[in-house]
C-alpha positions in Angstrom: 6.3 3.2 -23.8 2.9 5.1 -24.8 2.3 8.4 -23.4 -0.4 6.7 -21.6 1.3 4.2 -20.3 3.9 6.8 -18.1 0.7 8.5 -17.4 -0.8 5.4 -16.1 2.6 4.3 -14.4 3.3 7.9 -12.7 -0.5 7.6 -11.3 0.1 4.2 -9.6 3.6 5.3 -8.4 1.5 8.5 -6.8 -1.4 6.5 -5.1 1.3 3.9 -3.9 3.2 6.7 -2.5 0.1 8.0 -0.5 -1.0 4.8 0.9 2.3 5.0 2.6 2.1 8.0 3.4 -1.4 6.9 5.3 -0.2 4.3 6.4 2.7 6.0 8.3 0.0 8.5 9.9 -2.1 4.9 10.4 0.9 4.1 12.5 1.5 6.9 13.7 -2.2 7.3 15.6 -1.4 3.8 17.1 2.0 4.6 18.6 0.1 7.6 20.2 -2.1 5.2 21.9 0.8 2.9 23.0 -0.6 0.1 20.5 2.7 -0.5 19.1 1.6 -4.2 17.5 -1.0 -2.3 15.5 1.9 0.6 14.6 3.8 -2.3 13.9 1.7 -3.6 11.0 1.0 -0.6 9.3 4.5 0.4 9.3 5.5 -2.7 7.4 2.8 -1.5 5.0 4.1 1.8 4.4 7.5 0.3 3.8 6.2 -2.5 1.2 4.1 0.9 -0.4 7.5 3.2 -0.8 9.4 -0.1 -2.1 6.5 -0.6 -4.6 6.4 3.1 -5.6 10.0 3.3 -5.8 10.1 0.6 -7.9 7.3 2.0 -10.2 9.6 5.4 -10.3 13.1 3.5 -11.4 11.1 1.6 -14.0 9.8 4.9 -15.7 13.4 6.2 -15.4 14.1 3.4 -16.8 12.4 3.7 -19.9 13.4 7.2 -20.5 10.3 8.8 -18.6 10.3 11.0 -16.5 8.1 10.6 -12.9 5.9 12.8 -11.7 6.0 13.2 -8.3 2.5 14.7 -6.6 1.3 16.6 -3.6 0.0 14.0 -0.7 -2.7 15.0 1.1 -2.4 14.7 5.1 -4.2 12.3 7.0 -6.8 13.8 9.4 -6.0 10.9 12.3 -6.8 13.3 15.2 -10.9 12.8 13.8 -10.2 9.1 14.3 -11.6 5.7 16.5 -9.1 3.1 16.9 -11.4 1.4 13.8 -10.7 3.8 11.5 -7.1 2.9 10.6 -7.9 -0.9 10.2 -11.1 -0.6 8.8 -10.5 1.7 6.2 -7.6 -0.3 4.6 -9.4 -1.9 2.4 -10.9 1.0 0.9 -7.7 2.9 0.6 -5.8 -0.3 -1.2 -8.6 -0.1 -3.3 -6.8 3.1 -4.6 -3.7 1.2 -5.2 -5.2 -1.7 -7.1 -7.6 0.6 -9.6 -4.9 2.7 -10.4 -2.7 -0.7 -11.1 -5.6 -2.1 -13.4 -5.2 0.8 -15.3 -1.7 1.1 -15.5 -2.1 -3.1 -16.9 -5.0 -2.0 -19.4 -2.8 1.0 -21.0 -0.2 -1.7 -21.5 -2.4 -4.0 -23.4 -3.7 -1.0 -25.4 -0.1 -0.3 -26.1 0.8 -3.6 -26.9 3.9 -3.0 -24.2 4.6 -6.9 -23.3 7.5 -5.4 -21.2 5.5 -3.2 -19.5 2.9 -6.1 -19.0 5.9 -8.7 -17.4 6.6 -5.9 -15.4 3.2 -5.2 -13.8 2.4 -9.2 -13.5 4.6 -8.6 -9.9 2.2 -6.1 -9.3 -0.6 -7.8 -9.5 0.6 -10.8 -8.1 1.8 -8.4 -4.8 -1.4 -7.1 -4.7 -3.6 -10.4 -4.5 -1.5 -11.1 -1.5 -2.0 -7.9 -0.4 -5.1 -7.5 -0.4 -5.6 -11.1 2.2 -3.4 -9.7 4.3 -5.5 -6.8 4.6 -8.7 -8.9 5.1 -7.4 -11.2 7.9 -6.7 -7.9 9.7 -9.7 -6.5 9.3 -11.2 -9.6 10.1 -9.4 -10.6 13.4 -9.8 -6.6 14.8 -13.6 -7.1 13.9 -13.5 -10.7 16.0 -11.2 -9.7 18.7 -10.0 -5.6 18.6 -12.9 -4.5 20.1 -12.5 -5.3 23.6 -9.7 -5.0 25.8 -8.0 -8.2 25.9 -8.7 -9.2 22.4 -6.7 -5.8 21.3 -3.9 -6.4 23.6 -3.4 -10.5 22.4 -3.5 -8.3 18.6 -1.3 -5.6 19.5 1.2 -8.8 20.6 0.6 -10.8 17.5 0.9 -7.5 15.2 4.3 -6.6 16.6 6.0 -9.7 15.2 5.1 -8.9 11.6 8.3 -8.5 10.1 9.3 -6.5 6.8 10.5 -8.5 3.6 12.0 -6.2 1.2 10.2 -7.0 -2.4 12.2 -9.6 -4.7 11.7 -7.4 -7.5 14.6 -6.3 -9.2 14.2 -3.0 -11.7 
């Protein structure tokens, strides 16, 4: 493995790591305002994000590198609307996904096919990911705004269930 390629890897580990990390403050807002559905979904995010992360992390270890493990900065929720945690998903698993593109384009530079087979989950996970991310955006823009839209939501969030990754390091 390339120098830039652990340096590529340890970034994508980091900015998974801090989507969760936003994610649980995401979740954390909605519990405050009793919508436990919404809570509900982003915490199943933030668990999918640490299993990603963590499996980014074992990988380097792996491999004989080390990871580098960086400061996160804290979420400002108490600035936020109710919007604000759905609709800016899509902007922070932007994040995610540039720093996986160039954690896939070191590995072609470094002609590391393991590293590639590796990443493919990756970038499988994140096409998913990121429809996932659109329906929610879309249904809170069609039905969150009012009252009884949220509340039929909140319902339909808080059966969203966690599936631990299939990935095995």
């Amino acid at each position: 493995m390339t120098e830039q390629v652990a340096a590529c890897l340890n970034d994508q580990m980091n900015e998974t790591f801090a989507l969760a990390f936003h994610d649980l403050a995401c979740a954390d807002y909605c519990h405050v305002r009793r919508l436990h559905g919404f809570a509900n979904w982003f915490e199943v995010e933030a668990r999918k994000e640490m299993d990603s992360a963590m499996m980014v992390r074992s990988y380097l270890h792996q491999n004989g590198e080390a990871s580098v493990l960086l400061g996160i900065p804290a979420a400002r929720s108490r600035d936020w609307k109710l919007e604000n945690p759905v609709l800016e998903a899509p902007r922070r698993a932007a994040g995610v996904l540039a720093a996986l593109d160039r954690s896939v384009q070191a590995a072609r530079q470094g002609a590391d096919a393991r590293t590639l087979q590796f990443l493919s989950w990756f970038v499988r996970e994140m096409a998913g990911e990121e429809r996932e991310i659109q329906n929610m955006v879309r249904k809170f823009e069609t039905f969150g705004k009012n009252g009884s839209g949220r509340e039929a939501l909140n319902w339909e969030w808080m059966a969203r269930a966690y599936t631990a990754p299939s990935l095995v390091v």
